[in-house]
Phi, psi and omega in degrees: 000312179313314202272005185290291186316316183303318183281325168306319172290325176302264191015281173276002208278306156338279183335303174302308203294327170293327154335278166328277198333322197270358187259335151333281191296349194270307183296347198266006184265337184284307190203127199284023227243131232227297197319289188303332193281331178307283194322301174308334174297324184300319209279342183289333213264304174302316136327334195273324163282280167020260203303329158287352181253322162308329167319294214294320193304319205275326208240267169350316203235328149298329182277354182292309194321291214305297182303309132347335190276311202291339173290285176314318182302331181283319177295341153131350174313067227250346183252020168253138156241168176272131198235081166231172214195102176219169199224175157060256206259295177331305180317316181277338165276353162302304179286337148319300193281318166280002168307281196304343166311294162333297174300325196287332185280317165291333188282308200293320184308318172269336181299317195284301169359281185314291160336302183284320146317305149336309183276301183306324171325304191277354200254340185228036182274154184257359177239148178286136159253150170232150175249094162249130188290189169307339169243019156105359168276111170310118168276330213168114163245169185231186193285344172270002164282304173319312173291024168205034153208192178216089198226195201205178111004302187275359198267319208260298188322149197021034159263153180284150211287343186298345194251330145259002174270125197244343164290152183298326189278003169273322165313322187327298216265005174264304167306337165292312179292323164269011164260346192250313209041060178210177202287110180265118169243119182222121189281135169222178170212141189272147152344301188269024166085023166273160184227110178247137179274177168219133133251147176246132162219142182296125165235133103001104164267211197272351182260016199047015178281139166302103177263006187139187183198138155227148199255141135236133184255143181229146189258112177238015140016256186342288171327319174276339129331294186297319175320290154336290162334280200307295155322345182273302187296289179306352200242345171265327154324300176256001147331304179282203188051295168326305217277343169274340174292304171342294198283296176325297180301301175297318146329297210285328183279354157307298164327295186308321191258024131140357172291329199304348200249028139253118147340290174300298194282357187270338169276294184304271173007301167269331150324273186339309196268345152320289198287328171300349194243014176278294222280308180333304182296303184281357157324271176338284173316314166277348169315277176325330171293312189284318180319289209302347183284348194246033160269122189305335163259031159303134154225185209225144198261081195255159219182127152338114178238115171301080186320295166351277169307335184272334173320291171344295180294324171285346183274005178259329184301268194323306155293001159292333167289322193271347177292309193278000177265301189115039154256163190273132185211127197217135199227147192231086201223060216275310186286120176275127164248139191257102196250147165250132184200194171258116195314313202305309181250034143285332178276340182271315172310316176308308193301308190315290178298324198269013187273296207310326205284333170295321142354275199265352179251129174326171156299130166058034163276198195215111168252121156259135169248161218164130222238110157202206197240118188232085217066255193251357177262137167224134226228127189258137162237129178231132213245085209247153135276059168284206176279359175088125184244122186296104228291359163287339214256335194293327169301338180268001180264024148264348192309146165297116160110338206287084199248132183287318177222103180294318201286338183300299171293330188264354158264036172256326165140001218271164157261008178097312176251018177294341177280331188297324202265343180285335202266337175299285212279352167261328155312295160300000152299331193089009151289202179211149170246149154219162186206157200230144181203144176235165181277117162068027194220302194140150177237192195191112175268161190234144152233138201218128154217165188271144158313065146282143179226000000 
């Protein structure tokens, strides 16, 4: 552009000067006068700058500008303006060119917005995502795909995905999406015991050719853990359900088929099924506790509770159990504390450990319970020289269903879910249990709840 303008002004600048000269050479032909002829070339010549220096300042050095603008606006420089002082057309191609600057400045701004939006979304998104072009080149992963293999950015962006990806079913499932071209979904589980689903789709362009596929991975672990649980949970139902229904039914069609008419067995016969529609009822009856504790809208009838008095009320209970075995039950409670909580089932957790710790401890063992205070927290302990729990059983004894010795609990009467339901109801105190056991020594469950006041 610079160098079109240069030639255009020699041009005209040539143009003038053969202009003078030939209008020169006529006067000097005219009149013989050399002097008057000098002076007009001068005065002609100082016009001739005159009129050339108004192109160039009006015309010529706006449009340098103008072009110098347009440049920097093409390199991407979107805060550059036009800065002249011009009159007439310049002017208005000035106000053009920052308009359009402007708009180009506001267009880039949002676009890096969208762009910076987009990228956090996908960087914080709960599923992994992949970007593979048409031949198999990674574009773009985001950090929860990264978090679920132990790679980096750089290990994956402009690699071929065969080369850093090393399960087989995410090739599968890239070769399918690209060979079928439809949406392909497929369940694995990874090296590190994760169970991840995948999907592949297929991308388009605007002519419909396959341009490429993005994978989303989802860590469904968790789920499948629930999943386990849940199976678990029906299937130790009806187990337990089966087996007093059973025992109720084979009495009763016994009965039916001519025991009613002995005496002896018709008496033994309904005892049995009186303690199996026992063991029945509170199956149930604890099923329903736990349900209703895992309900979002459970809520707990919390009232000031004097921990004293309540030991006080479990404590005639507790020593009457530990007395018909010929255990020592020794309770340690120096500090009175007023907890708000829910009487009813802060007393069935008490009941609940000191029934188990009674349970399990021999003739002439020891339960203690002990009572204190620990910051803003206050911690219940209950402390037995029982058998003892194997420290493989410990992490599972909340579990629902879950029994260290089954032929034990169930002729203690138990159902299998009095700890699921003690680890609910301290929970929802916002507290917590824990518990420590050594084999043929004893366990010692802890309860820490917070001290509202």
């Amino acid at each position: 552009m610079k160098s079109l303008l240069s030639k255009s002004l020699l041009s005209y600048v040539l143009s003038i000067f053969l202009l003078v000269f030939i209008t020169g050479c006529l006067l000097s032909q005219i009149v013989d006068n050399y002097i008057f002829l000098i002076s007009i070339l001068i005065m002609e010549f100082i016009v001739m700058v005159i009129i050339l220096l108004h192109i160039f300042e009006n015309y010529i050095k706006p449009i340098q500008v103008a072009t110098k603008t347009i440049t920097k606006l093409v390199d991407g420089n979107y805060w550059s303006r036009f800065h002249y002082k011009s009159n007439g057309m310049s002017a208005v191609l000035g106000n053009e060119i920052n308009k359009l600057a402007r708009d180009l400045n506001q267009l880039s701004t949002q676009q890096d917005m969208k762009t910076e939006q987009l990228s956090t979304v996908i960087e914080n998104t709960e599923c992994g995502l992949v970007l593979i072009d048409e031949k198999g080149y990674i574009h773009l992963v985001n950090r929860t795909f990264i978090s679920m293999f132990d790679k980096t950015h750089q290990d994956y962006i402009g690699s071929l995905y065969y080369d850093v990806l090393d399960d087989e079913e995410i090739h599968q499932t890239i070769q399918h999406t690209f060979l079928y071209e439809r949406k392909i979904k497929e369940t694995f589980s990874t090296v590190h015991g994760h169970y991840l689903e995948i999907v592949g789709a297929p991308i388009f362009n605007e002519k419909g050719h396959l341009n490429g596929s993005v994978l989303v991975l989802y860590d469904i672990t968790e789920f499948k853990k629930l999943e386990s649980i849940r199976k678990d949970f029906v299937a130790n139902v009806s187990h337990e359900l089966k087996t007093p229904i059973t025992s109720i039914r084979g009495f009763a069609e016994t009965l039916e088929e001519g025991a009613m008419n002995e005496e002896v067995l018709r008496k033994e016969f309904i005892k049995i099924i009186h303690g199996e529609s026992k063991r029945l009822q509170l199956l149930i009856e604890d099923l329903l506790t736990l349900s209703r504790l895992e309900n979002d809208e459970f809520k707990l009838m919390r009232t000031p509770v004097s921990m004293k008095e309540l030991l006080n009320e479990i404590g005639l209970m507790g020593e009457q159990i530990a007395t018909e075995k010929g255990i020592n039950y020794i309770v340690k409670a120096e500090e009175d504390i007023t907890l708000l909580a829910d009487h009813d089932k802060l007393k069935q957790v008490l009941i609940n450990l000191l029934a188990n710790a009674v349970h399990y401890t021999p003739q002439h063992g020891v339960v203690t319970l002990d009572m204190d205070k620990i910051d803003d927290q206050l911690r219940i302990r209950i402390k037995d020289t029982g058998i003892g729990i194997d420290e493989q059983d410990l992490p599972r004894i909340f579990e629902r269903f879950y029994r260290i010795d089954k032929a034990r609990s169930r002729n203690t009467g138990g159902t299998g879910l009095g700890l699921a339901i003690t680890k609910h109801i301290v929970e929802v105190h916002d507290g917590q249990i824990l518990v420590e056991s050594e084999l043929d020594v004893g366990t010692t469950f802890t309860i820490l709840l917070p001290i509202h006041t």
